[in-house]
C-alpha positions, -999 to +999 in steps of 0.1 A: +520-097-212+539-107-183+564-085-167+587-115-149+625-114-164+638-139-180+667-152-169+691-159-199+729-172-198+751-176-224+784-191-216+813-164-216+790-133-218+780-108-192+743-100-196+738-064-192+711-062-170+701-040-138+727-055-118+750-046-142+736-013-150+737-004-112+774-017-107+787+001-141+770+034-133+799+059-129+819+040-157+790+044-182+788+079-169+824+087-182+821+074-211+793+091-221+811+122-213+834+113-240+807+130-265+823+166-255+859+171-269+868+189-238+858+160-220+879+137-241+907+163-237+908+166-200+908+129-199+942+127-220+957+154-198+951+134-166+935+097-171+934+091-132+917+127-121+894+124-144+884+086-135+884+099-098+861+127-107+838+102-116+840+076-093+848+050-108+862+021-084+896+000-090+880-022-112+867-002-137+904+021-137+927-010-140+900-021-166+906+014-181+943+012-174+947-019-192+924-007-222+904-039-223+866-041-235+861-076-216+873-061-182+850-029-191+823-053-195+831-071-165+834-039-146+800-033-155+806-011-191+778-010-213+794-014-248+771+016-265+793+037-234+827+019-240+828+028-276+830+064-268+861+054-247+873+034-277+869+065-301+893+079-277+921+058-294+913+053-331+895+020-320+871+007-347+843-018-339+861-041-355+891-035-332+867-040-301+852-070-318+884-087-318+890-081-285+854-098-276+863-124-295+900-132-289+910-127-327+932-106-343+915-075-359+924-096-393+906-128-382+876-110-372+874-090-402+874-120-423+852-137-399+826-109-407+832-116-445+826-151-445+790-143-424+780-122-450+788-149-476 
């Protein structure tokens, strides 16, 4: 088996690979923190201490300012991480979805619908 990577693009999507991995570190970080309710509290009380505390650079806080999965990507987010930021504000996976996608939550839905048709 060979161990060479294969390099895969696929217009409009940032791959997640080791780049990504490397440059989204203290962002993933957080959002895995998001697992502890006192985490997700302290985070409420003061959104920019507790992205400081982490280190997160002004990417990945205007992407968290702006509440945008497609800039958390960018920013180097791992969407397995992002989604415990998203449970922060009643965000389904259908609500991120939308936002991947550039639907409404409505048109996405039925999108999923007609897939499983």
């Amino acid at each position: 088996m060979s161990t060479e990577a294969i390099e895969v693009e696929i217009p409009g999507t940032v791959m997640f690979d080791g780049n990504q991995a490397m440059k989204g570190y203290a962002l993933n970080k957080m959002c895995y923190s998001f697992n502890g309710a006192a985490a997700r509290e302290a985070f409420r009380a003061d959104e920019e201490a507790y992205m400081t505390s982490f280190g997160l650079n002004e990417q990945q806080k205007q992407a968290i300012r702006h509440r945008n999965v497609l800039e958390l990507i960018a920013a180097g987010g791992n969407i397995y991480y992002l989604a415990k930021f998203a449970g922060i504000f009643g965000l389904s996976v259908q609500d991120v979805g939308a936002q991947q996608t550039g639907m409404t939550v409505d048109e996405f839905k039925a999108m999923l619908v007609k897939q499983g048709e």
